[in-house]
N, C-alpha and C positions, 0 to 999 in steps of 0.2 A: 504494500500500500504506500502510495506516493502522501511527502507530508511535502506543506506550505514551508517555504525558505523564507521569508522577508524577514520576520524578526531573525531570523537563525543568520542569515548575512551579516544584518548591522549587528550583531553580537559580536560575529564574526572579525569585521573590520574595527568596532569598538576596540576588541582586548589588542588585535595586532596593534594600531595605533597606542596604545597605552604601551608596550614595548618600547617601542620609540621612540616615545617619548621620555619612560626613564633613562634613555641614556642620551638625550638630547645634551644636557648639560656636560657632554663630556668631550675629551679631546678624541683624536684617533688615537693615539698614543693611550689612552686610560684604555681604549677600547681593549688591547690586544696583552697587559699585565697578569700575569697566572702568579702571585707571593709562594701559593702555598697550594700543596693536592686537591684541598676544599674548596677554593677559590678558583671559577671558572672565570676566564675572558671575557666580559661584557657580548664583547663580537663572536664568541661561540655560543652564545645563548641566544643571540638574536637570528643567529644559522639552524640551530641545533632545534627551536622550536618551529622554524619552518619545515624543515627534512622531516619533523614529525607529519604533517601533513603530506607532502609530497609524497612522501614513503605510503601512510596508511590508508590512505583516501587517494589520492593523484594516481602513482603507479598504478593500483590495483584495480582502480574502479573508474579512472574517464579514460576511454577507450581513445586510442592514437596518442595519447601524454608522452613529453619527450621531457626526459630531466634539463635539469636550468645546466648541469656542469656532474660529471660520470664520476668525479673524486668529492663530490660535496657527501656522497653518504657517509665515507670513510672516513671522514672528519667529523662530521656531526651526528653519527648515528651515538647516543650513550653507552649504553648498556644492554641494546636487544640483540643476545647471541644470532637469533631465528631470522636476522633482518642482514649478516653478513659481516665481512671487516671494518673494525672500524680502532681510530685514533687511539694509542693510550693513553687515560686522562693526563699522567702528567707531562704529556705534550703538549696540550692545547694553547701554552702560553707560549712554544715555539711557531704560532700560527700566523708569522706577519703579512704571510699571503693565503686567502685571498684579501683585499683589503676590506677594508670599512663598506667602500664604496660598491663595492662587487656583491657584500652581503648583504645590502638593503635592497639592490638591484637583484637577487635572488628571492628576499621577500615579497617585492612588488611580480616578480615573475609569476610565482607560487600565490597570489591573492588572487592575482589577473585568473587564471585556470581553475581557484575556487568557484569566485563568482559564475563563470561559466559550468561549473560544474553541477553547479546548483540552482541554475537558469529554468532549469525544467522540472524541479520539484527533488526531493530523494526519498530516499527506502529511509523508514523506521531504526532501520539495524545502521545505517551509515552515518544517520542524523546522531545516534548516540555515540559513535565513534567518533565523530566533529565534534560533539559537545566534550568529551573526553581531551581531545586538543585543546581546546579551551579553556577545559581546566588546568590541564596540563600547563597551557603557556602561562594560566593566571600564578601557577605556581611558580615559576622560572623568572616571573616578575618576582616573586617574594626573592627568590634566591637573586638577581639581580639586585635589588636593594643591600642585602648581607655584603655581597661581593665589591660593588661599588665601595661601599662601608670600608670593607679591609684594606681596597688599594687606596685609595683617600686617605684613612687614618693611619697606615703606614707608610705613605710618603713623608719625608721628613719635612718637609712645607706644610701640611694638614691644608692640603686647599680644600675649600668650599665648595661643595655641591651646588649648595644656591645659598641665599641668605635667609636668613632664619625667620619666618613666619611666624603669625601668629599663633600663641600656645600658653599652655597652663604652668608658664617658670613661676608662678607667685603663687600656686594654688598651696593647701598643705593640708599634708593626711592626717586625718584623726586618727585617732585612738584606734588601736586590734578591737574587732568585736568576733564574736562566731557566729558559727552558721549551722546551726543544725542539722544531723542527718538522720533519723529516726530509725532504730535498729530494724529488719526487714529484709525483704526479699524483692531485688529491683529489676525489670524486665531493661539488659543495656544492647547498643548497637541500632543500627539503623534500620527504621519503617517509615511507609507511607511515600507519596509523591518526592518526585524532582530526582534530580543528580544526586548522587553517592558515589564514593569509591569502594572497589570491592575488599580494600581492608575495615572498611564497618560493618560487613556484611555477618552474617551468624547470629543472628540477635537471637540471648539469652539470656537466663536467671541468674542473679548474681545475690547471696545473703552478704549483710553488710550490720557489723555488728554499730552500737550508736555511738557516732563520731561527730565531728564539725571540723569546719572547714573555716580559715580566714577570709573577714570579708573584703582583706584588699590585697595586694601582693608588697613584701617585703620592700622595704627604702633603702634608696644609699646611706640613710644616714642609719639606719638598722644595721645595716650589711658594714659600716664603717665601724660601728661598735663590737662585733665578730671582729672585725682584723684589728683593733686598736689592743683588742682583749689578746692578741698571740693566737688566731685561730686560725693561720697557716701555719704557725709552728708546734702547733701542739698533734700529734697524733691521735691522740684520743678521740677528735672529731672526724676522724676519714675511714675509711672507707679504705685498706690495702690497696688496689689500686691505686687511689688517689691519690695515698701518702706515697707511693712510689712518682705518679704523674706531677705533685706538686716539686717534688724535690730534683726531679729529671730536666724539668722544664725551669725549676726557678718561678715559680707561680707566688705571686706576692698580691695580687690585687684583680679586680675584675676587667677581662677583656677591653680597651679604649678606654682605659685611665691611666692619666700621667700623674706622677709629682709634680708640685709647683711650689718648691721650699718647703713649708710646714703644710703647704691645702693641697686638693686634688684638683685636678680638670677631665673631662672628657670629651672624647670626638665624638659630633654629630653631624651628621647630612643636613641638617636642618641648623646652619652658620656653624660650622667646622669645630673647633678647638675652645669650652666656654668652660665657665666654674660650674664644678661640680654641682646640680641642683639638688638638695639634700631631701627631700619631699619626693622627690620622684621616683618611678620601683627601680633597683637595681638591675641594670639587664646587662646581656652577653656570660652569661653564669654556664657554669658548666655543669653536670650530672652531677660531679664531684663535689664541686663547689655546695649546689644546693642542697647535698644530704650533710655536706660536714655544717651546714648555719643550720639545718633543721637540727641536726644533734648537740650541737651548744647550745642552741633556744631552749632544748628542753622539748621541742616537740619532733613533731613526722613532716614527711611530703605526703602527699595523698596518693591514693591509689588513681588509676583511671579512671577506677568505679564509683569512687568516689567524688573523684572531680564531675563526670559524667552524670550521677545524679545533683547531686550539689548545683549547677550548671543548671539546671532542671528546672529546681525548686525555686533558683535566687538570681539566676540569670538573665542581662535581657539585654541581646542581639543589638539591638537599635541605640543602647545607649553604649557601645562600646566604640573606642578609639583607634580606625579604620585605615585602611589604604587609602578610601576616597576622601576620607578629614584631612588629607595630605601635608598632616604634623610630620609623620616619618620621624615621632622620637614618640617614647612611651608616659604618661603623663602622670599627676598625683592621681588617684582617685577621687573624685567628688562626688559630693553625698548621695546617697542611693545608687550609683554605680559601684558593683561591687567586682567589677574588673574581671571578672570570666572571659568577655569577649573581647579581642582587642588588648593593645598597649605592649604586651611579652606572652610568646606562650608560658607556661609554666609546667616546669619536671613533675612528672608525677615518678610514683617508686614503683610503677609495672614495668618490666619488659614488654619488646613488643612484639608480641605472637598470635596466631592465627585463634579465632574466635573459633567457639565449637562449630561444626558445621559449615565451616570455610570452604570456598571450594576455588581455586584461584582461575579467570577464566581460560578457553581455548585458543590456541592460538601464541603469537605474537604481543600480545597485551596481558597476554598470561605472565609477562615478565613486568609487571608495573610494580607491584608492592609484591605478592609472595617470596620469592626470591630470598625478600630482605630479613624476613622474619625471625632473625638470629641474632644476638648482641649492640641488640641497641634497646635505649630506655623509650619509654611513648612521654609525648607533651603534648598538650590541650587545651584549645582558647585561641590560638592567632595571635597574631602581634599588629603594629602597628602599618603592616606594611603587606596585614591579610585583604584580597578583595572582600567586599561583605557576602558574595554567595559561597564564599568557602567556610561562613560561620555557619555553624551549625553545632550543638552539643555532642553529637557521638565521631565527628573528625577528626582522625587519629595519625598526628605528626607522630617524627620517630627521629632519631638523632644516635650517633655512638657517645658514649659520658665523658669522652674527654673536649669534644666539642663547644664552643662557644663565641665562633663571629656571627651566627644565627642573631635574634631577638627574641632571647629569653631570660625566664627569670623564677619566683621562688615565690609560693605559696605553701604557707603551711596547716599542716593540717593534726589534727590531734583525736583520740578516743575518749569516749565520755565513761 
């Protein structure tokens, strides 16, 4: 059965243009910088979420399609064994051809043969494979924001993204309250309409004895009381790995803070290099980081399950601090915003593994999340730089625990 394209195009050319836009502010030169494994290329993301298209939709499905360039899969194909050779990641900062210019000229090639594609209506089954794209690039935009983040704040200039907008640098958090979770039996994972990924999928019972949850997320000036108390150096707060990752690395302080004599600073996209705002939640936190401040505080991280009903109860989408509020930093809480949505995702202390009754789909796209389902922790909520149809309570980010140029950060949670 053929579906109606018109909203599905302008969606379409919506998120590409928002691509684009994230990196307008940037040089060719920022485009093509790899620091680290983590940190992709600006201008491999801008290739690598086209080749998604061309590849899953283009080749397979408009008859006569001829590729934009026969070495562009090999470069920008990620991670799909099933899809052929491709780059290893940490080449992609050796990519100073093709250029900038070659790679927006490949997006516009790859949009041109969409819209044609879609001139005369499509199947059910393809429309979700396009909206899959779409999430897909909406995500590569979050990771775009991180990655920018890193080469910016590890240039020793700290240049400016943009200038700093308007935002909640004066706002100030109240007082920790809780949040109740009433001891129970909770139905978790995803039902009903719209998009999903199929790591939400398996929805099941979960008993959850009676806990609470914080109703904002942890401060720098919280998180400065942790380090001012010795809680890089004391062991007793980590987590073996940790203590071996804090002492390997030299870990003194959270990701994008500097010393400034006796105070701190940190880099933001949102005017580069400022004073530490002491009100605002501490982000860039690693796995590590966030269970060695829950075990000084005296309390927990939450579980998924936890966060995921909590999220439920006390949650609300709309008042959360967005990609599209285009702060691009994470802000105090203010009253009645109890920061589930929005501003950092936050650790929980699940791994992330397949829900009962997973079933990873057919195909090529069977390699999106299953795969991964081994040695990473799950985080919950978005950050400042989530689009807002990627909020939803059972959306399950994943991360490894020594990671943190991401946008995250640290809720805690406790039993009753």
């Amino acid at each position: 059965m053929l579906v109606t394209t018109t909203n599905l195009l302008e969606k379409y050319l919506s998120v590409r243009r928002r691509s684009e836009s994230i990196c307008s502010p940037l040089t060719p030169e920022d485009h093509v910088v790899q620091p680290i494994v983590d940190v992709s290329p600006p201008k491999w993301h801008l290739g690598h979420t086209t080749w998604f298209f061309e590849a899953f939709i283009l080749c397979d499905h408009l008859p006569g399609y001829e590729v934009f360039h026969p070495e562009f899969a090999y470069l920008f194909n990620s991670y799909y064994e099933s899809k052929g050779d491709r780059m290893v990641r940490t080449n992609r900062g050796n990519m100073t051809r093709p250029s900038v210019r070659e790679v927006l000229a490949y997006r516009t090639y790859v949009d041109s043969h969409i819209e044609k594609f879609l001139e005369n209506g499509t199947s059910e089954s393809l429309e979700k494979i396009l909206i899959l794209g779409l999430q897909h690039e909406e995500q590569h935009q979050e990771l775009l924001m991180y990655d920018i983040k890193y080469i910016l704040g590890n240039n020793p200039l700290f240049p400016v993204y943009r200038q700093s907008a308007e935002s909640g640098a004066h706002a100030v958090a109240g007082p920790v309250n809780w949040l109740e979770i009433p001891e129970g039996t909770y139905d978790i994972g995803f039902e009903g309409e719209g998009f999903s990924f199929d790591n939400e999928h398996g929805r099941h019972k979960v008993f959850l004895h009676a806990s609470a949850l914080a109703d904002r997320l942890v401060t720098n000036a919280e998180y400065l009381a942790f380090m001012q108390d010795g809680g890089y150096e004391d062991f007793r707060y980590w987590l073996s790995d940790g203590w071996d990752w804090v002492n390997n690395q030299q870990v003194s302080a959270p990701f994008h803070w500097h010393r400034d004599g006796a105070d701190w600073k940190s880099f933001s996209l949102n005017g580069g290099l400022n004073e530490l705002n002491p009100e605002a939640p501490v982000s860039h936190i690693s796995y590590y980081e966030a269970a060695a401040y829950a075990k000084w505080s005296g309390h927990e991280l939450p579980t998924e399950f936890q966060w995921e009903v909590a999220a439920g109860l006390y949650g609300n989408p709309e008042s959360g601090n967005l990609l599209e509020n285009d702060l691009l930093e994470a802000l105090p809480a203010s009253p009645g915003n109890h920061q589930f949505y929005g501003d950092l995702w936050e650790w929980t202390s699940s791994a992330y593994l397949p829900y009962p009754y997973y079933k990873a789909p057919e195909g090529a796209l069977g390699e999106y999340n299953g795969k991964f389902m081994v040695n990473q922790m799950v985080l919950r909520g978005g950050s400042c730089a989530t689009p807002k149809d990627h909020i939803r309570k059972t959306y399950r980010n994943f991360f490894h625990a020594p990671l943190r140029w991401m946008f995250s950060g640290i809720r805690l949670a406790k039993y009753l």
